[in-house]
C-alpha positions in Angstrom: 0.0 0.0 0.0 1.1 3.4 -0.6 2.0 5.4 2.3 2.2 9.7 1.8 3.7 12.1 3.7 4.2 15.9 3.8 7.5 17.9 4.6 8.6 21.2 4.0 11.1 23.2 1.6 12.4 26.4 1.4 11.4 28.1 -2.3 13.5 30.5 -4.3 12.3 33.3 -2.8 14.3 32.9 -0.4 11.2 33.1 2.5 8.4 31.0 1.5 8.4 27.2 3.1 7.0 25.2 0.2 4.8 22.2 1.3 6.3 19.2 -0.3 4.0 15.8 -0.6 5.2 12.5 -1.6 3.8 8.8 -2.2 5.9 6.1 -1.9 5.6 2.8 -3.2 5.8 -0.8 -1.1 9.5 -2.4 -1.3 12.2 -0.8 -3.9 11.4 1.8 -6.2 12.0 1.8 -9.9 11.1 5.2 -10.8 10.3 8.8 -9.9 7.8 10.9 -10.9 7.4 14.9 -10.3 4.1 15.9 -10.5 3.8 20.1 -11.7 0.2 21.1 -10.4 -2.2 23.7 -12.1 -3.6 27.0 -11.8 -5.7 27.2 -8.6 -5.1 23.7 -7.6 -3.2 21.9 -5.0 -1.0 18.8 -5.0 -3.4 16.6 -3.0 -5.8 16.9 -6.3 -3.5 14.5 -7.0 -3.6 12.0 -4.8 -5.5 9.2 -6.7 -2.7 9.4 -9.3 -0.2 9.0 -7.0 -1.3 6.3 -4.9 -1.9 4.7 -8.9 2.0 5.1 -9.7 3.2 4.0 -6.4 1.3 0.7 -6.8 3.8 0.0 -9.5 6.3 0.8 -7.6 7.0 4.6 -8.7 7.8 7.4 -6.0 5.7 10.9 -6.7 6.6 13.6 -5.3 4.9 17.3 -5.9 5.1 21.3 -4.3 2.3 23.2 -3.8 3.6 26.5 -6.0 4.2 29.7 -4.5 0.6 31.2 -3.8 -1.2 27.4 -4.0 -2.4 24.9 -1.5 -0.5 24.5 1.7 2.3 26.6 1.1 0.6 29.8 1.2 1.3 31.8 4.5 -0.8 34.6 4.5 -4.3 34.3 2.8 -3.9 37.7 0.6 -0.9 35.7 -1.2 -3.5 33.1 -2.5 -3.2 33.2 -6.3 0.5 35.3 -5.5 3.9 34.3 -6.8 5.7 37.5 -6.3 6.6 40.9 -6.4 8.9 40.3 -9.3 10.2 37.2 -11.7 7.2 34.8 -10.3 7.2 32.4 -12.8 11.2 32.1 -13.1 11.5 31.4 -8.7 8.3 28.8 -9.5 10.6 27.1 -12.2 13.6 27.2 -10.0 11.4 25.6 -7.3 10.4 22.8 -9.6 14.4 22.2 -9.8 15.1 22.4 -6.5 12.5 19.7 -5.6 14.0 17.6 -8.6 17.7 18.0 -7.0 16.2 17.1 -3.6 14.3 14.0 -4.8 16.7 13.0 -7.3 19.3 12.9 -4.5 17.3 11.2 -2.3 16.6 8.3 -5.2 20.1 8.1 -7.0 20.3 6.3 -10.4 16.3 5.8 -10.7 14.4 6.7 -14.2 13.2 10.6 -13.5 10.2 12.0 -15.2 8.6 15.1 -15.1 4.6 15.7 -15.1 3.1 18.9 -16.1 -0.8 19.6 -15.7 -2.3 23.3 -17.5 -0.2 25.7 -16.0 2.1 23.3 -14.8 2.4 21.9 -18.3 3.3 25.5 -19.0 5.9 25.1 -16.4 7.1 22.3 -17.7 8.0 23.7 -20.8 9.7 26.2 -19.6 11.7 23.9 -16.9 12.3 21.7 -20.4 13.9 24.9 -22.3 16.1 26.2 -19.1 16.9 22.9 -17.1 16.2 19.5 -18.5 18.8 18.0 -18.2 18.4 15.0 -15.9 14.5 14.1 -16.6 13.8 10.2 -18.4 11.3 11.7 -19.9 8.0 14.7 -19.8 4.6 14.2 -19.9 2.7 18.0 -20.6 -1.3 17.2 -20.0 -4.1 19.6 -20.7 -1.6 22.3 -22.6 -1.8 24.2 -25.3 -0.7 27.1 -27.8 -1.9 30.8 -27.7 -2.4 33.2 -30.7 0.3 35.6 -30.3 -2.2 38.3 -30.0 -4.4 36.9 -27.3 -0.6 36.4 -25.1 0.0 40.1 -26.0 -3.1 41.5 -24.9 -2.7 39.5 -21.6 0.1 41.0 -21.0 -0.8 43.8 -21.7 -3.9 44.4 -19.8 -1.9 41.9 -16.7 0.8 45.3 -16.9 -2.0 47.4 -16.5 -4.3 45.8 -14.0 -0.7 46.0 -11.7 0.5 49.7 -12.4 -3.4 50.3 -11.8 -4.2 48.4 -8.2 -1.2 46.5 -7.5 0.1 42.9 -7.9 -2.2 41.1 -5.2 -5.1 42.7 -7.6 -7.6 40.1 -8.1 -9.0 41.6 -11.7 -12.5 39.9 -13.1 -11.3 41.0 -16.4 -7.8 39.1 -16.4 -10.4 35.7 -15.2 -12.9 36.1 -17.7 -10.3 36.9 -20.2 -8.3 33.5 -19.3 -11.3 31.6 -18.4 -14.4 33.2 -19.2 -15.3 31.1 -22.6 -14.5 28.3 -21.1 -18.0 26.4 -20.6 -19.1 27.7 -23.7 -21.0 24.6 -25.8 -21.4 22.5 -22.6 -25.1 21.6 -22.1 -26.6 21.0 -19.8 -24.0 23.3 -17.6 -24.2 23.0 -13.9 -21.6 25.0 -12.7 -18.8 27.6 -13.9 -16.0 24.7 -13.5 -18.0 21.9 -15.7 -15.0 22.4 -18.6 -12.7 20.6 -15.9 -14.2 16.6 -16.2 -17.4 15.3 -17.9 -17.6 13.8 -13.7 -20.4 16.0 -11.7 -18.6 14.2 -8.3 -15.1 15.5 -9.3 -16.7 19.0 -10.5 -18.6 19.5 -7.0 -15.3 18.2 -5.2 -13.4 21.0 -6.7 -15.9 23.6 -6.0 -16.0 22.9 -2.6 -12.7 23.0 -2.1 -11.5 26.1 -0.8 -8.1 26.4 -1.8 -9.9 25.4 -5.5 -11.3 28.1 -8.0 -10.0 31.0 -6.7 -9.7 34.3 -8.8 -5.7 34.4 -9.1 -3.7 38.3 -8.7 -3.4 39.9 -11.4 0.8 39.1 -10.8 0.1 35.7 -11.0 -2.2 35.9 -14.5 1.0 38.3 -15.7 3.3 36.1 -14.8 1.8 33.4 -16.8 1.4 34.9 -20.0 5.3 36.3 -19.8 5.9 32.3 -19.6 4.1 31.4 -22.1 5.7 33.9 -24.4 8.9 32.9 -23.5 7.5 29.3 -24.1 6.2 29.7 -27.7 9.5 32.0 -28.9 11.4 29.6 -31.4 14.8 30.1 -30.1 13.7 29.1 -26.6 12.1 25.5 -28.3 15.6 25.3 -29.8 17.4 25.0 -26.8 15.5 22.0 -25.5 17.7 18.7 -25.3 16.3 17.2 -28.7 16.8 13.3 -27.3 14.2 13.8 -24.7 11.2 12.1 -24.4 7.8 14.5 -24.5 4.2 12.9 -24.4 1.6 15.4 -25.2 -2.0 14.6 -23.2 -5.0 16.2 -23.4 -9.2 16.0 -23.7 -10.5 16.6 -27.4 -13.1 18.8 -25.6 -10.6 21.2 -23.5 -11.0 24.6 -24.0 -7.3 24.9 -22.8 -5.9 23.4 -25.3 -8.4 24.9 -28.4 -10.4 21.5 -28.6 -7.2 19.7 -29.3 -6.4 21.8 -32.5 -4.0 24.2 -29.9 -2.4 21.0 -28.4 -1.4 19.7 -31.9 0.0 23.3 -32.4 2.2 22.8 -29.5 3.0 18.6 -30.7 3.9 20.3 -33.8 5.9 22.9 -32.2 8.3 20.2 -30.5 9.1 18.4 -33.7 9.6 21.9 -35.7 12.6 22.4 -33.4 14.0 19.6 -33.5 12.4 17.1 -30.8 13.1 13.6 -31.4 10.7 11.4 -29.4 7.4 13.3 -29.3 4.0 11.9 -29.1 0.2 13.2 -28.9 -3.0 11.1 -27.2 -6.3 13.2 -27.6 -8.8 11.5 -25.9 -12.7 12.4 -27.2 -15.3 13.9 -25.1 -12.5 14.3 -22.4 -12.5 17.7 -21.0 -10.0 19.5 -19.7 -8.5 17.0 -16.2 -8.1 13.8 -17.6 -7.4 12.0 -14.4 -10.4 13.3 -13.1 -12.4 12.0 -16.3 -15.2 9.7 -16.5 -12.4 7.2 -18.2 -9.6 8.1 -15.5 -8.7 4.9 -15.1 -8.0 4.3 -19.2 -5.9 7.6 -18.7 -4.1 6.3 -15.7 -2.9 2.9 -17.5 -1.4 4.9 -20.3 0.7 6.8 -18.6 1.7 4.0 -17.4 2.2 2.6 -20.4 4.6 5.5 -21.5 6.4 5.6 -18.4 7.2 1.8 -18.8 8.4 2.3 -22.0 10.7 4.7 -21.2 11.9 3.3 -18.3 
């Protein structure tokens, strides 16, 4: 049986003390996998997954980001990364976890999972520090129009210079999230794009550190990543022998109903990616370990992770 438990690390910033979860499996490990959260999430979301991986014998091990979950502080830095460079100090966090683990579990297959903005994450991690990993798996992603990231960061600029970084702006939500539910009938609830599961919806909607409207920092920070993310001399610099496996609903609004997660597939192999590959799974919306076919989901990941292993 899988046993979990919590410890604490100190983030880039230099002040924050990141909660740090891990699952471990019965007996000797053959693997580790890092587990990159989402926007307004928390890593015991993830749980269920976890507990999945370290029944074949896989150790998971995932940080609540700056402003998420348990490593939040004060309650006004919900949705928070910081003053300045937020996205770069949750990247660096991501690597010092992996140095921590990774030391911990010497010589063992390493991978990385991403999930929506920690798929964004991900990708950045992949352009400034990949070395190391066995492999990537980027889940519910996708690729912005250059225009909509420019105007994000443009009104994210002005929402800041206007009330301040811990500004919690409607219009930076509806911007990022506001079409989200469009096409879904019937639609119970704002958060129905996240699984096709009413149970998994209601769970997230009564979770408190769930849903919330993120600063307009954090929303700023974001789209500056995914810039950097989508700029074709940053792709270049990824290590091209690396394994990527691209994951997603066919019905997420994240990633453009699949046809902005095929942009980003095609995006790896444009520069120079060697061992890409692309499941789209139909009717799944936009957490696909919270789908009504989870458990499908679940096997292949497996699946990949044994055959890179």
């Amino acid at each position: 049986m899988a046993t979990f438990h919590d410890e604490r690390m100190l983030s880039s910033d230099g002040r924050t003390q990141l909660r740090v979860r891990y699952c471990l499996p019965e007996g000797t490990p053959r693997g580790v996998v890092q587990i990159a959260h989402g926007i307004a999430e928390h890593v015991e979301r993830y749980d269920g997954f976890s507990a999945f991986l370290a029944s074949h014998g896989y150790v998971v091990t995932a940080n609540d980001h700056l402003g998420h979950g348990k490593s939040v502080q004060d309650p006004k830095d919900l949705g928070f990364f910081a003053e300045k460079g937020g996205w770069e100090l949750v990247v660096d966090d991501m690597r010092r976890l992996y140095t921590r683990t990774s030391g911990d579990y010497p010589g063992l297959p390493y991978f990385l999972f991403g999930h929506s903005m920690g798929s964004f994450l991900a990708r950045t991690y992949l352009i400034r520090c990949g070395h190391g990993l066995r492999g990537v798996i980027l889940s519910g992603t996708g690729q912005q129009p250059p225009a909509a990231v420019t105007a994000g960061l443009l009104l994210g600029k002005r929402e800041i210079a206007r009330r301040g970084g811990h500004y919690r702006s409607e219009k930076l939500n509806n911007m990022a999230f506001g079409s989200y539910t469009r096409g879904i009938v019937p639609l119970r609830t704002v958060s129905d794009w996240l699984s096709r599961d009413p149970a998994e919806v209601d769970r997230f909607v009564a979770d408190p550190l769930c849903g919330f409207v993120p600063t307009a920092e954090l929303f700023y920070a974001m789209m500056h990543g995914i810039a950097f993310n989508q700029n074709k001399k940053n792709l270049a610099r990824m290590e091209k022998s690396l394994p990527v496996h691209f994951m997603s609903g066919a019905a997420d609004p994240v990633g453009a109903y699949g046809k902005g997660v095929i942009r980003a597939y095609r995006s790896f192999l444009d520069a120079g990616m060697l061992d890409v590959s692309l499941k789209l799974y139909a009717g799944g919306r936009h957490e696909m370990l919270n789908e009504i076919n989870r458990d499908e989901v679940c096997q292949d990941v497996l699946s990949w992770l044994e055959s890179k292993c």
